[in-house]
C-alpha positions as CSV (number, residue, x, y, z in Angstrom):
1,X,5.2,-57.1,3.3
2,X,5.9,-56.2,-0.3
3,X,2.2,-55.3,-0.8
4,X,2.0,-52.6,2.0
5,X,5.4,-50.9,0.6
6,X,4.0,-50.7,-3.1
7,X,0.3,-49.4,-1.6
8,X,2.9,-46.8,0.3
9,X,4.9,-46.2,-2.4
10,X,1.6,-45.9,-5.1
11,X,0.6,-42.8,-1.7
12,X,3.5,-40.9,-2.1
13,X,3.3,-40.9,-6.0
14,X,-0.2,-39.6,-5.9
15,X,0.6,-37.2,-3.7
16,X,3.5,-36.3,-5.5
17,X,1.4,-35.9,-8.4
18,X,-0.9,-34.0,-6.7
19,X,1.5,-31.3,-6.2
20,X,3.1,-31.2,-9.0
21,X,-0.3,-30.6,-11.1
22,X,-1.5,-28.2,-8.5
23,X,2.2,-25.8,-8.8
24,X,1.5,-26.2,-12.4
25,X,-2.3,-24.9,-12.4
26,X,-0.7,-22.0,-9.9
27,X,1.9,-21.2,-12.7
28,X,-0.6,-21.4,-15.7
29,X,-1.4,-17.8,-17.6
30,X,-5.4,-16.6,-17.9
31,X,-5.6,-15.4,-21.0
32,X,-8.7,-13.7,-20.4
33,X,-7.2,-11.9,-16.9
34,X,-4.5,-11.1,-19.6
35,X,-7.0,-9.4,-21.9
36,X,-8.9,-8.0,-19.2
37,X,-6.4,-6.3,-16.9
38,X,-3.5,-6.4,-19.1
39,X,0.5,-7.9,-18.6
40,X,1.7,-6.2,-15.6
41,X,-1.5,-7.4,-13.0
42,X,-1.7,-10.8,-14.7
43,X,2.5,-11.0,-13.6
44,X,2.0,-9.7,-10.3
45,X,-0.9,-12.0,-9.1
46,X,1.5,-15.0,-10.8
47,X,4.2,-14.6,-8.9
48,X,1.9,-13.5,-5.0
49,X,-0.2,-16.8,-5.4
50,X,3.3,-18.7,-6.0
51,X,4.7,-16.8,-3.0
52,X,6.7,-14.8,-4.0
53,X,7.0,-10.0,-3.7
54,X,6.8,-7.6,-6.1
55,X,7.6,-3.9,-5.7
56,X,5.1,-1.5,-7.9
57,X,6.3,1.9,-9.8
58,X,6.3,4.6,-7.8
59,X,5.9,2.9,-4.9
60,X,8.6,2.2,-2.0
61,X,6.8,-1.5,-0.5
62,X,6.8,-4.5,-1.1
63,X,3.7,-6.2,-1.8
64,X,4.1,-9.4,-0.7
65,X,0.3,-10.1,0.2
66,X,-1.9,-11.3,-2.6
67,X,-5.0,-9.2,-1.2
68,X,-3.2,-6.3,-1.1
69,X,-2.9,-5.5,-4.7
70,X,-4.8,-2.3,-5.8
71,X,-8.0,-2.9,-7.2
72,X,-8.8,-4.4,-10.8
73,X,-9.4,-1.4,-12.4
74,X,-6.6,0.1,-11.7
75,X,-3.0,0.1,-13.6
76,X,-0.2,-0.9,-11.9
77,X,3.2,-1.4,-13.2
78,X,6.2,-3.8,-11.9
79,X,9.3,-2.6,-11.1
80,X,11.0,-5.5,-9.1
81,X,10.1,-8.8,-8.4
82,X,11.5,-11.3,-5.7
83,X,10.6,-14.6,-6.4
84,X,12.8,-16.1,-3.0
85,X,11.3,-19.8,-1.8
86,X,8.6,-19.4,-4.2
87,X,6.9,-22.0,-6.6
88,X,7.0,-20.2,-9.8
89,X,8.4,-22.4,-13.0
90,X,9.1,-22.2,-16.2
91,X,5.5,-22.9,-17.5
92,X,4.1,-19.3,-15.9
93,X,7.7,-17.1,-17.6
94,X,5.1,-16.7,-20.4
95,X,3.9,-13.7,-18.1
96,X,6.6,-11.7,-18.2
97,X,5.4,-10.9,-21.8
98,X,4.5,-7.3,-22.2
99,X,5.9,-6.3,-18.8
100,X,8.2,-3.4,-19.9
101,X,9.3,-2.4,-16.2
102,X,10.7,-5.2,-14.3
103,X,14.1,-3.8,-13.7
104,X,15.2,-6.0,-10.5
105,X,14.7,-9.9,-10.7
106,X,15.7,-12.0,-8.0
107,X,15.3,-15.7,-8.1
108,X,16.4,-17.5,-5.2
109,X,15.7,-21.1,-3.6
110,X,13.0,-21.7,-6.1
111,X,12.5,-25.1,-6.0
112,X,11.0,-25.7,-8.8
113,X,12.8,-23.1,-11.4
114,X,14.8,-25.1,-14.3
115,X,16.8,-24.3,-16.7
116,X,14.6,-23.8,-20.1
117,X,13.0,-20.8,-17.7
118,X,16.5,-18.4,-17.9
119,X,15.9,-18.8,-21.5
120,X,12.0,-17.2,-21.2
121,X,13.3,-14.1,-20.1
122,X,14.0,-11.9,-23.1
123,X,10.4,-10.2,-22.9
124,X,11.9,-8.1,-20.1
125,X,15.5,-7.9,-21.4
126,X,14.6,-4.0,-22.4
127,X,14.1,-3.0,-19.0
128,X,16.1,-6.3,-16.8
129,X,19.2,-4.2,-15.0
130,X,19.4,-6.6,-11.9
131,X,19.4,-10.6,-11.6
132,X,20.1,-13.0,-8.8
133,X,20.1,-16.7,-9.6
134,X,21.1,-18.2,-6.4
135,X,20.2,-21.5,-4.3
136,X,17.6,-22.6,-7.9
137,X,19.2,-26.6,-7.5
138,X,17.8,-27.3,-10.8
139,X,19.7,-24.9,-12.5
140,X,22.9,-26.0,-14.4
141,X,25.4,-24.4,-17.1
142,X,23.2,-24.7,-20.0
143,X,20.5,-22.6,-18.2
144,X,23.3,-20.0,-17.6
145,X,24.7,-19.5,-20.4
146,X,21.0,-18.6,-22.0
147,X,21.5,-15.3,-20.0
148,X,23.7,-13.7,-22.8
149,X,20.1,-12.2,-24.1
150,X,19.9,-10.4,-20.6
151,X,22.2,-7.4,-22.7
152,X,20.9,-4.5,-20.5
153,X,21.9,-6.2,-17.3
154,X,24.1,-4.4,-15.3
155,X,24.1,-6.9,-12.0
156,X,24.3,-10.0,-12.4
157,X,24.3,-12.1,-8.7
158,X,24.9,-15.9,-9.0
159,X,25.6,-18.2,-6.1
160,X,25.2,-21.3,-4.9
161,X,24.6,-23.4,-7.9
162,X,26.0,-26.7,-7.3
163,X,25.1,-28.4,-10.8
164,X,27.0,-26.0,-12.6
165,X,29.6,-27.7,-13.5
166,X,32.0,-25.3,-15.6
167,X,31.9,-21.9,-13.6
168,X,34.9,-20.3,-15.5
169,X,34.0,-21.7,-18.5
170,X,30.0,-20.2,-17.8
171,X,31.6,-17.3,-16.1
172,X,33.9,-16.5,-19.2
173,X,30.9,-17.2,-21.1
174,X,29.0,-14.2,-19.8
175,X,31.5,-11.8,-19.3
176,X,32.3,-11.9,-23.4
177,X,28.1,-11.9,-24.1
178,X,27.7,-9.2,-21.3
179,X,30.7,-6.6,-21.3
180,X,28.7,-3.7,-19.1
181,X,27.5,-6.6,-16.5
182,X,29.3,-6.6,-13.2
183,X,29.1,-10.6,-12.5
184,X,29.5,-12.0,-9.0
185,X,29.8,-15.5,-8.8
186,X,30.6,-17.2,-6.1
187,X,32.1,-20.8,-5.8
């Protein structure tokens, strides 16, 4: 009996391995689709293949679809993305680099999102007016409090974060180290 619970147990760990390399792989920047089609595309085709929407300049949609961004070739630009129930982590923030747009972030039930990613996101602090951390279970005080670099935020959503621990104390935090911010944070 012992045997056939390790050889089940030895399954699930594969399997679980399995995933975890392939949501890494998914999450991995190409530097040469960097080179060759610059910051903004490279971000946009991170976050479709990991399942999450982006909303382009100038345009009213959401592209949620990954064959249905405009063709290499052409610009585009990001102006919001929504990264709800997707599979981005921390190991793909590297391609927010260089995107000068993203003005809307919303980050909710990603699964996979933990704390040393709130930290990645001062490439896009120039332009970041609007975050929602909300339902991220891996996400604890220490990851909020790195959000005092977000300085040109002005909405900031944050619910449903059971691990944080200190919510005044976090909450306090942020207000001091983001003055213009209006901060919802619900218990």
């Amino acid at each position: 009996m012992y045997f056939n619970e390790s050889k089940i147990i030895n399954k699930l760990a594969i399997k679980r391995y399995f995933w975890a390399w392939l949501n890494i792989s998914f999450n991995k920047l190409d530097e040469d689709r960097l080179k060759e089609f610059g910051p903004d595309r490279t971000c946009a085709e991170w976050i479709l293949r990991n399942g999450g929407a982006v909303r382009l300049c100038d345009n009213p949609e959401i592209l949620n679809d990954y064959n249905k961004i405009p063709p290499e070739g052409n610009n585009i630009c990001i102006q919001e993305v929504d990264a709800s129930n997707s599979s981005i982590m921390h190991v793909g923030f590297v391609h927010f680099k260089n995107c000068r747009n993203i003005e809307k972030l919303i980050l909710h039930r990603c699964g996979y999102l933990e704390n040393i990613a709130l930290g990645m996101l001062h490439p896009i602090k120039e332009s970041l007016m609007y975050l929602q951390v909300s339902s991220c279970y891996n996400i604890s005080d220490s990851g909020l409090i790195k959000l005092e670099i977000l300085t040109r935020l002005e909405q900031l959503i944050l619910r449903d974060l059971p691990f944080v621990k200190k919510r005044e104390v976090v909450l306090e935090h942020l207000k001091k180290a983001l003055p213009k911010c209006k901060i919802e944070f619900d218990k």
